[in-house]
Backbone as CSV, one residue per row, in Angstrom:
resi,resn,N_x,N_y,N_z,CA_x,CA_y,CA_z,C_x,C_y,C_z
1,UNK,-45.978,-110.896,124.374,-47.035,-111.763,123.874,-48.238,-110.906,123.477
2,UNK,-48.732,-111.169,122.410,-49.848,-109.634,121.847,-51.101,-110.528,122.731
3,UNK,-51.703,-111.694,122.519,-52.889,-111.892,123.480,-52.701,-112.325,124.835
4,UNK,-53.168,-112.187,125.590,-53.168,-112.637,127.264,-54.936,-112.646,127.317
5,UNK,-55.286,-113.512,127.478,-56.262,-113.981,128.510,-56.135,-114.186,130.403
6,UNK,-56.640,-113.381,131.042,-56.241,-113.235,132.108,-57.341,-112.882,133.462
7,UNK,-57.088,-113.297,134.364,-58.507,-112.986,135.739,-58.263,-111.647,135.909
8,UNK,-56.448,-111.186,135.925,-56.040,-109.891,136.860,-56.312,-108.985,136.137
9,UNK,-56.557,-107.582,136.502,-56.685,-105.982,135.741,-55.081,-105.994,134.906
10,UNK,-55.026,-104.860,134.498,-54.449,-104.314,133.352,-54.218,-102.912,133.776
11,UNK,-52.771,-102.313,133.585,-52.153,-101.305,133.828,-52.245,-100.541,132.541
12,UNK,-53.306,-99.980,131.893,-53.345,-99.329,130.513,-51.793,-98.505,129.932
13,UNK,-51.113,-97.850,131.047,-50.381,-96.820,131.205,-48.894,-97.932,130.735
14,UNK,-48.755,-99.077,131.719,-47.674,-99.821,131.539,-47.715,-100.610,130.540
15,UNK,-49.177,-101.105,130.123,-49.198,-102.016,128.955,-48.640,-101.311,127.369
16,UNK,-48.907,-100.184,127.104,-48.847,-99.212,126.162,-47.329,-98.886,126.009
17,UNK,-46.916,-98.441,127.441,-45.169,-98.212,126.988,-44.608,-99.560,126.547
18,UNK,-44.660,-100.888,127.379,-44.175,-101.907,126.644,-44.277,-102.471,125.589
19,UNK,-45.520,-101.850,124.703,-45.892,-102.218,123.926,-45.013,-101.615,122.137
20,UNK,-44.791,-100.103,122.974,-44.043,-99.322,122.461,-42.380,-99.324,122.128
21,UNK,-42.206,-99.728,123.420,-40.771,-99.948,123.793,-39.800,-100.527,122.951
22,UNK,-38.672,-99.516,122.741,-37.506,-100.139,121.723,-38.004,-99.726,120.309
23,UNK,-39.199,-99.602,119.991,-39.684,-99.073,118.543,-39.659,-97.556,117.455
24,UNK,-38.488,-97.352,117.460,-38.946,-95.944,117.361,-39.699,-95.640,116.125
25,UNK,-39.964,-96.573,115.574,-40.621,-96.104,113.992,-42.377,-95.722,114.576
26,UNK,-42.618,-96.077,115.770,-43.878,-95.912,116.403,-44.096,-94.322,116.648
27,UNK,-45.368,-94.280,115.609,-45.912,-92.401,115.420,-46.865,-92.729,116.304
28,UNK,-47.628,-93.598,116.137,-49.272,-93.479,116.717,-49.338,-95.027,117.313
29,UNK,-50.238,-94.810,118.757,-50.811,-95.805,119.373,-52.146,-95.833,119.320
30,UNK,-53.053,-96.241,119.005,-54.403,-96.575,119.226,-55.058,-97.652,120.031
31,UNK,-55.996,-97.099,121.027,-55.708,-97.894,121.757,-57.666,-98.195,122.411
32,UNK,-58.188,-99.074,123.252,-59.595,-98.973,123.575,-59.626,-100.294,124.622
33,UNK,-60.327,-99.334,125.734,-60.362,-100.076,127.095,-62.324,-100.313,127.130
34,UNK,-62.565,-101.309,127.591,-63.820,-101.749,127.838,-64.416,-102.090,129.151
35,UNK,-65.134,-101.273,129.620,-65.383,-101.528,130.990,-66.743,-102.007,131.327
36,UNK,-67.103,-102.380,132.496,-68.341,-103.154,132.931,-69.141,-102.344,133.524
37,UNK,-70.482,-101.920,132.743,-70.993,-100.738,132.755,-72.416,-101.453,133.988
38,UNK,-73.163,-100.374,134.396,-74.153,-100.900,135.354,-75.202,-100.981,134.849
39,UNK,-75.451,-100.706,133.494,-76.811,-101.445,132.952,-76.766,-101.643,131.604
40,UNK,-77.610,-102.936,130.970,-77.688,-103.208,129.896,-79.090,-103.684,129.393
41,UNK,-79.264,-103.255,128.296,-80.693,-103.774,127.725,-81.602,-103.070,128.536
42,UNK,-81.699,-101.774,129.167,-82.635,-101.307,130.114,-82.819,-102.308,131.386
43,UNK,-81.834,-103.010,132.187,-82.103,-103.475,133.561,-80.613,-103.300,133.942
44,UNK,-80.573,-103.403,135.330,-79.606,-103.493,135.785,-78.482,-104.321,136.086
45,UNK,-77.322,-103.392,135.812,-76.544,-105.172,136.241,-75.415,-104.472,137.377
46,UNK,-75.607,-105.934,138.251,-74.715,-105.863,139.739,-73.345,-106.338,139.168
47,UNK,-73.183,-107.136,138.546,-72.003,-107.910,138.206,-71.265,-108.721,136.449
48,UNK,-71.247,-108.826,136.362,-71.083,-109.920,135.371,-69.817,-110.927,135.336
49,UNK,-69.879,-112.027,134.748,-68.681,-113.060,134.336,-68.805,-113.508,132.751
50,UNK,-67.520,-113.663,132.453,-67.250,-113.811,131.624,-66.010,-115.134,131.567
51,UNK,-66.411,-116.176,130.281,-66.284,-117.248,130.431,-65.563,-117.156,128.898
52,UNK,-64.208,-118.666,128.290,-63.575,-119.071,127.300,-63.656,-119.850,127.103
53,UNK,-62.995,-120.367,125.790,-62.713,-121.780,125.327,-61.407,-121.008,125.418
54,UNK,-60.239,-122.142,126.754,-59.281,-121.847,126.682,-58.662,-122.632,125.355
55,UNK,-57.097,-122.190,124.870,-56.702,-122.609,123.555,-57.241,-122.314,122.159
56,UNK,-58.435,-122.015,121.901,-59.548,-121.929,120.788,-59.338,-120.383,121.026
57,UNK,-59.946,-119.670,122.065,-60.094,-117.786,122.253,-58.354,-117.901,122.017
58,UNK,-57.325,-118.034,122.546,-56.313,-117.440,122.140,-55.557,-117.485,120.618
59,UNK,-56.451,-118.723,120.056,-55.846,-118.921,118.521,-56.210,-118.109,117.569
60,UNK,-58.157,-117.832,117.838,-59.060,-117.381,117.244,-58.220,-115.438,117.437
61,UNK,-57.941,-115.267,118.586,-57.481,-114.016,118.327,-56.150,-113.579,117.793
62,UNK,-55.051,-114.324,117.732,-54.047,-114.730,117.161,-54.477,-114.257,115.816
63,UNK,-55.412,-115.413,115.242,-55.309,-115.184,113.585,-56.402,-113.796,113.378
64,UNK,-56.897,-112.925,114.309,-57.457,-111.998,113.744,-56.385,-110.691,114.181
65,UNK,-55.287,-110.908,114.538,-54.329,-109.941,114.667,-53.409,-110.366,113.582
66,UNK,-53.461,-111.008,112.822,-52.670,-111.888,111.414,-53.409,-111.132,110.266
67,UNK,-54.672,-111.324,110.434,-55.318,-111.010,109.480,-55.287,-108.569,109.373
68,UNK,-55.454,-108.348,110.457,-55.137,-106.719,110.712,-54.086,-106.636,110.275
69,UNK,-52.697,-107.277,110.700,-51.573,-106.940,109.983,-51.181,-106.857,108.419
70,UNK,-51.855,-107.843,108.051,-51.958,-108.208,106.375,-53.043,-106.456,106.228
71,UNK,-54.056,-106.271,106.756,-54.968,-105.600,105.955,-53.897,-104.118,106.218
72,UNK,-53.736,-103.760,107.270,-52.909,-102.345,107.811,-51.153,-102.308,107.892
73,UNK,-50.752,-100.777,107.641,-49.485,-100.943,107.822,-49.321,-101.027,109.454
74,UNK,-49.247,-101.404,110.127,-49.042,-101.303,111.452,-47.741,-102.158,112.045
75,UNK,-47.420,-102.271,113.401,-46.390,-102.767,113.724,-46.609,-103.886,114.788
76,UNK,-47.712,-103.294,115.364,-48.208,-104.750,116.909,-49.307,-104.538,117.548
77,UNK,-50.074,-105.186,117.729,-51.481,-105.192,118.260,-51.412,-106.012,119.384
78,UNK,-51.765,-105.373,120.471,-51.899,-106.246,121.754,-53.679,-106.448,122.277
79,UNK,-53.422,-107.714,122.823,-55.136,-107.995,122.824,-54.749,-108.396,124.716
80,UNK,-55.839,-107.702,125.586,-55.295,-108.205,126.655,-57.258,-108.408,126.556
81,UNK,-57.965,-109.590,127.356,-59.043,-109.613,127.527,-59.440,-110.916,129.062
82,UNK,-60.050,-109.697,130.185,-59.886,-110.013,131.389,-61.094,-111.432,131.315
83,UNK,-61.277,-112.598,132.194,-61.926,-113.607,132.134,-62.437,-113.491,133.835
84,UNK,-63.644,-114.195,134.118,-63.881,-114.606,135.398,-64.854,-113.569,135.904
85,UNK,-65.242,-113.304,137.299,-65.635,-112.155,138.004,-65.165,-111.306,137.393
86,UNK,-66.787,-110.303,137.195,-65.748,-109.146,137.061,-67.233,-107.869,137.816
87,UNK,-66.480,-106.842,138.409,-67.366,-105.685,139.088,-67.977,-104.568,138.361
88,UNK,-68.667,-103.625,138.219,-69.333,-102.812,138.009,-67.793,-101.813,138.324
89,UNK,-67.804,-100.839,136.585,-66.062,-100.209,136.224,-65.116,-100.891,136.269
90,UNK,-64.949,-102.295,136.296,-63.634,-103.132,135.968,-63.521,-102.941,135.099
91,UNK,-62.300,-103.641,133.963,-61.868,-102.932,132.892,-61.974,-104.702,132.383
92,UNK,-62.532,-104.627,131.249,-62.638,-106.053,130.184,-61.827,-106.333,129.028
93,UNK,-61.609,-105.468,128.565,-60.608,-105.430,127.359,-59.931,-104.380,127.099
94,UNK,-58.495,-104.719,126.727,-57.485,-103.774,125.705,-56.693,-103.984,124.543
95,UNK,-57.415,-103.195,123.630,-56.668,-103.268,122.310,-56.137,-102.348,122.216
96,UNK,-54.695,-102.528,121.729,-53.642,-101.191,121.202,-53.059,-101.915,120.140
97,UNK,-53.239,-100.971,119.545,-52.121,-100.763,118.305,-51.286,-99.683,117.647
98,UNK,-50.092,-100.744,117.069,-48.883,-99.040,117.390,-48.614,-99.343,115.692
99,UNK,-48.351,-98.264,114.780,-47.983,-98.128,113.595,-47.218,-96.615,113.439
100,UNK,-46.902,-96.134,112.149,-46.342,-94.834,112.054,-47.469,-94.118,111.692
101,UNK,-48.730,-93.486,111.687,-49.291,-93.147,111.618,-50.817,-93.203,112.169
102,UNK,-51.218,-92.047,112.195,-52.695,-92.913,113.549,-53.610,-93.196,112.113
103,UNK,-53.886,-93.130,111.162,-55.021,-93.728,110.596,-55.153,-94.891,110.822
104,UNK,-54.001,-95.459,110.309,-53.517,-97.294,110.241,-54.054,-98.050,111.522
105,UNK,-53.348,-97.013,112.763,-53.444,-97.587,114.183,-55.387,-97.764,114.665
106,UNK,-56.109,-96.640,114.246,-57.143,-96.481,114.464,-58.031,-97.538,113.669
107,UNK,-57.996,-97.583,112.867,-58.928,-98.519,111.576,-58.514,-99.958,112.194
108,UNK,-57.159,-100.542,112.366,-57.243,-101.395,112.679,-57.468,-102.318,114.418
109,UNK,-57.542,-100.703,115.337,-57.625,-101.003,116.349,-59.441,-101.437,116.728
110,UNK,-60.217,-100.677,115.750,-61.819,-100.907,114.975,-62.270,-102.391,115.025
111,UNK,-61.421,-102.281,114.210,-61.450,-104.284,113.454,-61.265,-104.952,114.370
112,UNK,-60.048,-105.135,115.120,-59.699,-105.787,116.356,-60.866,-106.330,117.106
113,UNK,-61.616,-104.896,117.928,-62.880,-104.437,118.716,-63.945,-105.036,117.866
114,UNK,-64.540,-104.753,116.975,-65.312,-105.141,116.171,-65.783,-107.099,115.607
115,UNK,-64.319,-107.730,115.876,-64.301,-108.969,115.849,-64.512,-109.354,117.259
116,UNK,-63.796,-108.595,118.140,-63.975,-109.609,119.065,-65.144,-109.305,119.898
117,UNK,-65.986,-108.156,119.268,-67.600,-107.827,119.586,-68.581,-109.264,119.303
118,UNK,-67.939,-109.736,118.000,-68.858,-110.537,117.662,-68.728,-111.845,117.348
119,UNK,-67.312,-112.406,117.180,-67.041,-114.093,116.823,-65.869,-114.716,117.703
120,UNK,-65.399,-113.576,118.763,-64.362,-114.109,119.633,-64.987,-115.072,120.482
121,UNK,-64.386,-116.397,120.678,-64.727,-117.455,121.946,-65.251,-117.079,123.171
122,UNK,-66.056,-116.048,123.769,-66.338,-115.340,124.937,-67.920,-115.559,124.944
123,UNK,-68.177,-115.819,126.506,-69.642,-115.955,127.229,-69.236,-114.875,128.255
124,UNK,-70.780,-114.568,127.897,-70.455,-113.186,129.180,-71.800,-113.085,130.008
125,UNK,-71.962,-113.279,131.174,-73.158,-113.696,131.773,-73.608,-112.617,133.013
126,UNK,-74.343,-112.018,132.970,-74.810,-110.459,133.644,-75.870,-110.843,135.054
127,UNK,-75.111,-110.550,135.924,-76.260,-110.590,137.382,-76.934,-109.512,137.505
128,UNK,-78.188,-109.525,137.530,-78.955,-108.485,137.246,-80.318,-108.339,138.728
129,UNK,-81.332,-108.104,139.120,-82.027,-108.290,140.076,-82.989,-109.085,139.975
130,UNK,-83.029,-109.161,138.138,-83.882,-110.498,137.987,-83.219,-111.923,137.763
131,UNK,-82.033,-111.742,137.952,-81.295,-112.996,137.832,-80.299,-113.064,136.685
132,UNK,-79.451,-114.240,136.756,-78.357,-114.376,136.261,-78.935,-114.549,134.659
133,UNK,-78.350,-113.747,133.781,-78.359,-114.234,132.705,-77.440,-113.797,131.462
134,UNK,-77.426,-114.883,130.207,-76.536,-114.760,129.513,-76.507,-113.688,128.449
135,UNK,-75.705,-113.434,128.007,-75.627,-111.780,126.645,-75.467,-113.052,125.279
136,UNK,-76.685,-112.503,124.866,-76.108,-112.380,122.729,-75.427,-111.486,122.323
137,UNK,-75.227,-111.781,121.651,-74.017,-111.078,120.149,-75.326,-109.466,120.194
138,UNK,-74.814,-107.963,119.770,-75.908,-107.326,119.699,-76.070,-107.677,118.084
139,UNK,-76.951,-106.893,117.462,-77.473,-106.711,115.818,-76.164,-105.439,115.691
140,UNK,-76.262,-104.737,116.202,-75.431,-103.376,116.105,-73.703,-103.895,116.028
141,UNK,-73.648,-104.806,116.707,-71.841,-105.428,116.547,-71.795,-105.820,115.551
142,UNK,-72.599,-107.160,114.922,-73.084,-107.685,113.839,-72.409,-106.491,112.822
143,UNK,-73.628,-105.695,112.649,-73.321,-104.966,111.743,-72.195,-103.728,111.231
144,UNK,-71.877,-103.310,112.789,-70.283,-103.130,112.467,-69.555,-104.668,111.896
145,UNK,-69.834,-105.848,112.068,-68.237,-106.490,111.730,-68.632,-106.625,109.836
146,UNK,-70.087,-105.993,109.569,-70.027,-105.978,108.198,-69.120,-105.451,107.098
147,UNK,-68.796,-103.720,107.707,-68.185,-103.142,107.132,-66.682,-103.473,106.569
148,UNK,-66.202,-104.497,107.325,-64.660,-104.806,107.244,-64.988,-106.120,106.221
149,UNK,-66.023,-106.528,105.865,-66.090,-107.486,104.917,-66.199,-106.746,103.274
C-alpha cells in the first residue's frame, strides 16, 4: 500500500527493502525521513501532535503520487506519515521513491515532500512552555510548492 497513515514508528531500513522487493529494474531509491525537532519559530517545543481528515489525507495523497508518476519515470512512491503524539526525534514522515535512475527518484521524491509541506490534510500542534499551539503552512514551503507549478 504506497500511503499508510499511522500512530506507530516506521522501520526506514524494512520499509525501503519492501518497497524494493521483487523489482529489479530498481537503480535508485530516494528517500526522506522527517523528524520532530526541539524548536521552532525561535521557542521551544516539548512535544507536538499531529492531527487528519481521515479518508480525505489518504485520497489527497493518493492523487499526488498519481500526479508524480505521470510527471517522472519512476516505479513507486511510498508515503508513510505518523499521526497522534509524537516526542522530541520521533520520526513524522517517509517518502521513498524507487525508479531506474536517481534523478527521477530525487525530483520526484521533492514534490512528494513539498506537497505534503503545504496542502496535505495535516494539523500539527506544538507544546511549547508557552503553551499549546497550532503551526501554519511556512512562506518558505509555499514557495517551494511554486516551483513544480
Amino acid at each position: 500500500m504506497p500511503v499508510r497513515i499511522q500512530t506507530e514508528d516506521f522501520d526506514l531500513s524494512q520499509e525501503i527493502k519492501q518497497l524494493r522487493a521483487g523489482d529489479a529494474r530498481v537503480g535508485a531509491v530516494a528517500s526522506f525521513v522527517g523528524t520532530v525537532r526541539d524548536r521552532n519559530d525561535g521557542s521551544e517545543v516539548a512535544a507536538m501532535t499531529l492531527e487528519h481528515y481521515p479518508g480525505m489525507t489518504e485520497k489527497s495523497l493518493e492523487e499526488i503520487i498519481e500526479k508524480a508518476k505521470a510527471r517522472w519515470d519512476i516505479f513507486d512512491v511510498l508515503i508513510i506519515h505518523r499521526v497522534g503524539p509524537l516526542n522530541i526525534e520521533d520520526q513524522i514522515v517517509l517518502t521513498a521513491v524507487t525508479s531506474a535512475h536517481r534523478g527521477e527518484a530525487f525530483a520526484a521524491c521533492e514534490y512528494v515532500m513539498d506537497y505534503l509541506k503545504t496542502l496535505a490534510p495535516f494539523w500539527k500542534k506544538e507544546d511549547t512552555p508557552e503553551g499549546a499551539r497550532w503551526v501554519d503552512a511556512r512562506l518558505s514551503d509555499d514557495e517551494a510548492l511554486k516551483k513544480w507549478q
